[in-house]
N, C-alpha and C positions, 0 to 999 in steps of 0.2 A: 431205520437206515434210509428211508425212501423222502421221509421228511428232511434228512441232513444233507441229502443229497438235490433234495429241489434247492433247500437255503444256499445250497455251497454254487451251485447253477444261476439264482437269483444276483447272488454278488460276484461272479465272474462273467455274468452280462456284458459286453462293453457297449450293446443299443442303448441299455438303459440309460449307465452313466453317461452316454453319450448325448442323452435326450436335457437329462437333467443337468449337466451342463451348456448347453445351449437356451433353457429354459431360467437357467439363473442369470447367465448372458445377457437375453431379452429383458428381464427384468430390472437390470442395471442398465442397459441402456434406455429404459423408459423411463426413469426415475432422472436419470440427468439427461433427457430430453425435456422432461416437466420442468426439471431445477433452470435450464436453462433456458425457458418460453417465458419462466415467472420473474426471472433477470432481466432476461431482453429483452422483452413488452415494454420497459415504462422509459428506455433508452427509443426503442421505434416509437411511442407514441409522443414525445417529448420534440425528436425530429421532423416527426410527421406536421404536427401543431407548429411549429418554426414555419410552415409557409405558408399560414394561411392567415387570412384578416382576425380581426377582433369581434368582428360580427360572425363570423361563418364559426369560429371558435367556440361561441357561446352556443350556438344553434347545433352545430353538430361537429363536440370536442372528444368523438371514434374513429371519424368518417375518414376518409384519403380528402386531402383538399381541391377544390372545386375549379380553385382557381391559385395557382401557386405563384406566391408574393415572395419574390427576392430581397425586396426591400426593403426587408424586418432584420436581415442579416446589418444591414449598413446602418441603421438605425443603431441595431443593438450595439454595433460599436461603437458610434459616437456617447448612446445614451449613458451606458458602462465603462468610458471610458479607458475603452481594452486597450489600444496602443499603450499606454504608462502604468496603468495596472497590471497587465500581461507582463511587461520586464521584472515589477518587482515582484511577482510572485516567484515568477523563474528564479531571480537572484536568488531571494531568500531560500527558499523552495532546496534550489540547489546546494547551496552554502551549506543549511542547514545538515541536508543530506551528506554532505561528506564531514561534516565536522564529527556527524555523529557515530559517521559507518568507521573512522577512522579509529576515535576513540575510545569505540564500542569494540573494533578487531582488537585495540593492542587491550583492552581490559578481558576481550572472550581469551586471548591467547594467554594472559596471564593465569588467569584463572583454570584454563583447562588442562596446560601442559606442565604446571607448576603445583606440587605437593608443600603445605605450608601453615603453621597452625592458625586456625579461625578463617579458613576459606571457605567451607559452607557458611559459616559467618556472614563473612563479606558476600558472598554471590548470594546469597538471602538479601540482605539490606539493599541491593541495587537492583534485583528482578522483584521487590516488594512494588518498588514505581509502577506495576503493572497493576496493582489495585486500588490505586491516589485514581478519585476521579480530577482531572485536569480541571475543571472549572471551579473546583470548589478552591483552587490557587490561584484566582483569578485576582481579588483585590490584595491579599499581599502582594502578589508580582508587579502591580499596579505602584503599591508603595515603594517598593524596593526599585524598580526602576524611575521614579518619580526622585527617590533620594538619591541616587548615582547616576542620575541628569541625561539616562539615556533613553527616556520618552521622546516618539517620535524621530527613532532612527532605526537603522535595520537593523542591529543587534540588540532592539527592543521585542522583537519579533526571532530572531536566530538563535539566541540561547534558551527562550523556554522550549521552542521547538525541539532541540537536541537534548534538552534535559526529559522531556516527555516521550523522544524518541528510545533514549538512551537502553532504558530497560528492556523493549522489546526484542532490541538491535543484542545487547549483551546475550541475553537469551536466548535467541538463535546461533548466534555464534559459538557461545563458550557451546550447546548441542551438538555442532557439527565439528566444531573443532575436534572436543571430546573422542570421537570415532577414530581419530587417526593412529598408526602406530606408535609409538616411542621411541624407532629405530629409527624412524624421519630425523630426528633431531641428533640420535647419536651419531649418524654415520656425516651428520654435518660437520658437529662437532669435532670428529676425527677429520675432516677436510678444511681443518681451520677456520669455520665461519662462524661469527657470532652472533648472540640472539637477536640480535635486530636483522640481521643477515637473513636470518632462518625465517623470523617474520614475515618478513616481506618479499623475500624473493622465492619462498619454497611453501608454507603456510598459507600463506593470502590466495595467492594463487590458486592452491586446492580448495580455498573456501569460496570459492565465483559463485556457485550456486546457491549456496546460504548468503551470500552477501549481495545476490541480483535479488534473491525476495526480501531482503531486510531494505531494499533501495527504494523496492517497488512501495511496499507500507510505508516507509518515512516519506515520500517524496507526495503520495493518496494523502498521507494524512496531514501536510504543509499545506500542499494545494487548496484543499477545501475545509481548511481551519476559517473561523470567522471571529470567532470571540474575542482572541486576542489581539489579532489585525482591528478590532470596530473599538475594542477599549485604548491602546498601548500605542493608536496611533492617530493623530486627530489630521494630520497633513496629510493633505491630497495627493502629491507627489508622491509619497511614501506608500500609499493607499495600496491593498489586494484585490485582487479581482472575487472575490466573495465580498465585500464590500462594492464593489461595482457593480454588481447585479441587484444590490438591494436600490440601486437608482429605479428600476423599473416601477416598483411600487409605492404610488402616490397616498396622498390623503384620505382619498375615495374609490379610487378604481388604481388597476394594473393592469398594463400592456402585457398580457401572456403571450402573445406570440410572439414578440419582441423578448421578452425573457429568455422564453424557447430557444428562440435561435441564438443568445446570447450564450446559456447552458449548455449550447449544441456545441459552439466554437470553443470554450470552454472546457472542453469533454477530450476534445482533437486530441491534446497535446498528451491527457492523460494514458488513451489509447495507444498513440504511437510510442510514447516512454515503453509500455509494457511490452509490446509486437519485438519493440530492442532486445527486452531483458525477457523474452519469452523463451529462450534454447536455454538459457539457463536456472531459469526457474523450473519449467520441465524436468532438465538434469537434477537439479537440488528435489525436487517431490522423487525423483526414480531413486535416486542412491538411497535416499532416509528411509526409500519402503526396502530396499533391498536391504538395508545395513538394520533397520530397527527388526 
């Protein structure tokens, strides 16, 4: 009796649990404290190196700089040619991104609100794209747009993008779609509205937060593509700014601090996209933990 009685006293403790929640607390936030020193180190020290010379670099590339040089900034713009590569990354960048968020909502909404034979089928065949490593379609895409004469234009670069985007985009989506009631769509139904109606004015809408993270990956992963910007497009005009940065490096030596600050500006646009789409990515991780 006296033993069932301590057990019963041990687990209606609430210092204990008290202790041992705060102790798991601690734990979790050292763990992404770590996560996040070992992220944002090679972003500071990438920064840091943007201001310092080529010799002070080599000598000591930990250190704070000694003497901070601005004019690695204006360099790296002329040398990379950011003005005209900076627009068409954005173009493309962009373009791609809605062609795909667009196409990827009305194929998630098909697929999750629509009962229909051979639909794991289908949503198997289009979420497979997620295991095609992209580069190994490198020289077909090459041929195929070489034969339909659209080498060296932007829809040489905007459709593989959305084709490679596409799987990941459907897959989030038809996810979050999935969650929603049934009664969404009949009480529309009874209010006269039809499916394209319901898509887009009542659907989408509820999808902002799966579709602010499907923007943010397709938009990351346009931005700092290289392979098919360096093959698919030989004009300068046309050019990406991942291709502008590879100006840095010569024959025999590279301007890294120039680089640096090159990757620094570079970086800007990525940053401020997310800081945008950051309430709603938040929102889209809290619902999924609540709903999953």
């Amino acid at each position: 009796m006296q033993t069932q009685k301590s057990n019963t006293n041990k687990s209606m403790d609430p210092n204990g649990a008290a202790i041992k929640k705060k102790s798991r607390k601690i734990i979790i936030y050292l763990v992404l404290i770590v996560f996040s020193l070992v992220n944002g180190y090679p972003i500071v020290w990438m920064v840091m190196n943007s201001f310092k010379s080529s010799q002070e670099f080599s000598l000591n590339p930990f250190g704070l700089p000694i003497e901070w040089i601005f004019t690695n900034f204006k360099e790296a713009w002329f040398t990379a040619n950011i003005g005209t590569y900076f627009f068409n990354s954005v173009f493309v960048g962009l373009a791609s991104v809605l062609i795909a968020v667009i196409t990827g909502g009305l194929a998630a909404f098909f697929l999750s609100r629509f009962q229909f034979k051979g639909k794991k089928l289908l949503y198997g065949f289009l979420v497979i794209g997620l295991l095609i490593p992209i580069h190994s379609t490198l020289v077909p895409m090459y041929i195929l747009m070489q034969n339909i004469g659209m080498l060296n234009t932007y829809w040489a670069l905007i459709f593989p993008y959305v084709a490679f985007n596409l799987p990941i985009t459907i897959f989030l989506l038809t996810s979050f779609m999935s969650t929603f009631p049934k009664e969404i769509e009949e009480s529309a139904i009874m209010d006269g509205a039809g499916m394209f109606r319901i898509f887009w004015s009542i659907i989408l809408p509820m999808t902002k937060p799966a579709i602010a993270t499907a923007v943010v990956i397709n938009f990351i992963n346009n931005w700092n593509e290289f392979s098919f910007a360096l093959v698919l497009i030989s004009d300068e005009a046309l050019q990406t700014l991942p291709l502008g940065l590879a100006n840095f490096a010569g024959a025999y030596t590279t301007n890294y601090p120039a680089q640096m600050a090159g990757l620094t500006i570079v970086l800007i646009p990525t940053i401020i996209f997310y800081l945008i789409l950051e309430k709603q990515i938040v929102e889209g991780m809290t619902q999924g933990a609540v709903k999953g």
